[in-house]
C-alpha positions in Angstrom: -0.8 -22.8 16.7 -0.8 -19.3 18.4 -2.9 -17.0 16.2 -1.9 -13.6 15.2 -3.3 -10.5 16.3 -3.1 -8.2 14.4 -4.5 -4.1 15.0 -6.4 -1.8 12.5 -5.9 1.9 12.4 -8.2 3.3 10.2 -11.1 0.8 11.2 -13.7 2.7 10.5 -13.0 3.4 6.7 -13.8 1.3 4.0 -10.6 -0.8 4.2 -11.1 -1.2 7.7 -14.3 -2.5 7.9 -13.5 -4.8 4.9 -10.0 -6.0 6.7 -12.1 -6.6 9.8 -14.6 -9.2 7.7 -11.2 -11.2 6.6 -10.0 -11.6 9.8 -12.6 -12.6 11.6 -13.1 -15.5 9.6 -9.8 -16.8 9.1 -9.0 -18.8 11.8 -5.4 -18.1 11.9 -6.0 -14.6 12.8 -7.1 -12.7 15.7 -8.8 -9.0 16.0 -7.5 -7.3 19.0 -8.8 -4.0 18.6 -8.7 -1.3 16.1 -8.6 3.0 16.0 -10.8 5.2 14.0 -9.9 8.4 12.2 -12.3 10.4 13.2 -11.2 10.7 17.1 -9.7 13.3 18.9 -5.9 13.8 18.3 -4.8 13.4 21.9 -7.4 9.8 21.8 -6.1 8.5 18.6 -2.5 9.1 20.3 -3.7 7.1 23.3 -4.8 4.0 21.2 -2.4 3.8 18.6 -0.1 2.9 21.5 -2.4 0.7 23.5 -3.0 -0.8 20.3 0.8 -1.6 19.2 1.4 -3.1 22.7 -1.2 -5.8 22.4 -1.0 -6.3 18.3 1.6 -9.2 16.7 1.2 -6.6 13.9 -0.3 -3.1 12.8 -2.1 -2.8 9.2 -2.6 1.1 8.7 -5.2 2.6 6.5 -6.0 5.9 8.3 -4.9 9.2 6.7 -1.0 10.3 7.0 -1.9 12.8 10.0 -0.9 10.3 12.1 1.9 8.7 10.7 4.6 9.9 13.2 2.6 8.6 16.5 2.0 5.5 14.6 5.7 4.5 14.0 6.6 5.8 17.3 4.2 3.3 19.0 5.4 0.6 16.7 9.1 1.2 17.9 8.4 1.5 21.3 6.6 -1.6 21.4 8.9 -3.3 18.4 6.1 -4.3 16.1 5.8 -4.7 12.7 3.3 -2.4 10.3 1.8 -2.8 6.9 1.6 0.7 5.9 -1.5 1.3 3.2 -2.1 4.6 3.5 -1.4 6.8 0.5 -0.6 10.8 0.2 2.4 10.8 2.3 5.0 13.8 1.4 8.1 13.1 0.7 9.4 14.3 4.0 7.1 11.9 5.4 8.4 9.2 3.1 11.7 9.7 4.8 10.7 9.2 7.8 9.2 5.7 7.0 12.6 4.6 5.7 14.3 6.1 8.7 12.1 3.9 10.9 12.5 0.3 8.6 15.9 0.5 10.6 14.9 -0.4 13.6 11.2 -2.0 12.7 9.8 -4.2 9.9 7.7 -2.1 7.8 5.7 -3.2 5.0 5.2 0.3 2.6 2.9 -0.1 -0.1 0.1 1.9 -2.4 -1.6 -1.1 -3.8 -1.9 -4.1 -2.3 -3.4 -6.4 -4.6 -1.7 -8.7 -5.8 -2.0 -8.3 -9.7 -0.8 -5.0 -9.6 2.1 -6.6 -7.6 2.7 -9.2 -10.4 2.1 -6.6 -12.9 4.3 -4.1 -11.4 7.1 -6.4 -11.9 6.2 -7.2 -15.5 6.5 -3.6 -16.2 10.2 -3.4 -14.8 10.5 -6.3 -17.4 8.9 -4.8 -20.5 10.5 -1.3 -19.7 14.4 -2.8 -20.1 12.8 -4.3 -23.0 10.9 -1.7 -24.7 13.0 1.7 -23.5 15.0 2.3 -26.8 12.2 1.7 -28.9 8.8 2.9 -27.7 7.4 5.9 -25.2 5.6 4.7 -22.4 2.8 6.7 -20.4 0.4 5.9 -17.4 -3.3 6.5 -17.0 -5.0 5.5 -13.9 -9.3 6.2 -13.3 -10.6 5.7 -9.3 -14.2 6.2 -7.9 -15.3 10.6 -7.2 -14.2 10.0 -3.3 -10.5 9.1 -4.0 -8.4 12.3 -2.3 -5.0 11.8 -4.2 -4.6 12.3 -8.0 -2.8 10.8 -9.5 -3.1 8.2 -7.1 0.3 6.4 -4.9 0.0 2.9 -7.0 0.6 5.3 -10.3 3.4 6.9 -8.9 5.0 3.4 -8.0 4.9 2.3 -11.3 6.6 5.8 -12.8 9.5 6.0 -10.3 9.9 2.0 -11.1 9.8 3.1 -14.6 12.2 6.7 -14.5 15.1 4.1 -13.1 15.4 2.5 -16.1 14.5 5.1 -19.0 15.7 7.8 -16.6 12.8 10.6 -17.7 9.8 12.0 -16.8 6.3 9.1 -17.3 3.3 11.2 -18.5 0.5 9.5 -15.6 -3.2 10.7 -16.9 -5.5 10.7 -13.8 -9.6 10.1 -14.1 -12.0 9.7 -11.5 -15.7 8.4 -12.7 -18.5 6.6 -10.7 -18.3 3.2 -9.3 -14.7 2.7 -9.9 -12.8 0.6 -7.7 -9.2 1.5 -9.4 -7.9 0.8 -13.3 -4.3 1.3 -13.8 -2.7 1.1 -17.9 0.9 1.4 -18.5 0.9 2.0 -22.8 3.2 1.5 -24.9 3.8 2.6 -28.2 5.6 4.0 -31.6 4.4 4.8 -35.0 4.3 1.7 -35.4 2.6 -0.6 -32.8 1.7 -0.5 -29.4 0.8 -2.7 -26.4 -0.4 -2.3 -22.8 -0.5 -3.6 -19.2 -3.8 -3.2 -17.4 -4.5 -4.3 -13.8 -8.3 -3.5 -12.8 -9.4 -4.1 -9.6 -12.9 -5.1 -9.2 -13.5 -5.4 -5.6 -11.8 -3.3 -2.8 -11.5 -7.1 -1.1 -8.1 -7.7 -3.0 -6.5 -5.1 -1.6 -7.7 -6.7 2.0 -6.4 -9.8 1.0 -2.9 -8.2 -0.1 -2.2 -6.4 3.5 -3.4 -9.5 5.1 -1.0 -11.7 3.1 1.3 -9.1 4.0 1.0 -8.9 8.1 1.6 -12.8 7.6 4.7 -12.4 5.4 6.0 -9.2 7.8 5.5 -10.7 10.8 9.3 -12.0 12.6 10.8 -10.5 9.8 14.1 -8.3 10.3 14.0 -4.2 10.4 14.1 -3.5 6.5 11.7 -1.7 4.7 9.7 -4.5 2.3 8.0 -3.9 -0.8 4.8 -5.7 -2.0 5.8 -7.1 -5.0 9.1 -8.5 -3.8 7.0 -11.3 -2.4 6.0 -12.3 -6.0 9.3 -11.9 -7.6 
């Protein structure tokens, strides 16, 4: 069985070098080459599209700098991407949808995947719960994390303003030695119950946009969600 080869840019982050580990160990899979963040714009240009033409699939976790030259090179080439990176604006969020028309993209904040089965036990307890209790998000990430509050707390809000159609309080912390804790409460006078994912190592995320590259890969232009797979 042909192995697939998939292309990291970002590699020489923390995701990267931990996506790197999975792969090559798992026998299915095959590293052809990856791009770091910290090269010169006209360079990271150059290998983004030297990298989509040899890859089966892209997994991006680099910064959203880039995020233009990376979906041009996945069109030009017609490649799939598993799109980690957060902080996008929403201009920029546009533009990812634009380009799920012509290229499978796999767009997600969070890719482990309890906070994918969680996230759709939220869209279940929020049709339950919207007439009768208030509902607020707190999320807590380690001192280096950039965006607050962070992309996987924003997912679960806009999931959650569909349905009660109002603005979700999201409380952002950032402490030490946090991987990533995210708590959807709620609660009346009454009583009150919560949903808490807690990552514990940054492996589970790896594991998630690995999963997903499989799951993406010969799949139609669309954009795909994460937790769709778990529905």
């Amino acid at each position: 069985m042909k192995k697939l080869a998939l292309g990291i840019i970002g590699i020489s982050g923390k995701m990267g070098k931990t996506l790197y580990s999975i792969i090559s160990h798992d026998p299915h899979l095959i590293f052809i080459g990856g791009v770091r963040q910290n090269n010169l714009e006209n360079t990271i240009e150059k290998s983004i599209f030297s990298l989509a033409e040899r890859a089966d699939v892209i997994i991006d976790f680099s910064s959203s700098i880039s995020l233009e030259n990376i979906l041009k090179a996945c069109l030009k080439y017609n490649k799939p991407i598993v799109i980690g990176t957060t902080g996008y604006t929403e201009k920029q969020k546009l533009l990812i949808k634009e380009f799920s028309k012509k290229i499978p993209i796999m767009y997600n904040s969070n890719f482990s995947i309890g906070i994918a089965i969680c996230k759709n036990i939220i869209k279940q307890a929020t049709i339950f719960a919207k007439n009768i209790f208030e509902i607020d998000i707190s999320e807590t990430h380690h001192l280096q994390k950039k965006d607050a509050p962070s992309g996987t707390a924003l997912s679960i809000s806009d999931n959650i303003k569909e349905i009660v159609k109002k603005e979700i309080p999201i409380n952002s912390y950032r402490i030490k030695k946090e991987v990533g804790t995210h708590k959807v409460s709620f609660y009346n006078d009454e009583e009150e119950f919560e949903i808490t994912h807690k990552a514990k190592k940054r492996i589970s995320f790896a594991k998630g946009a690995i999963y997903s590259a499989k799951y993406i890969h010969n799949k139609k232009p669309s954009l795909y969600s994460f937790e769709e797979i778990f529905l």
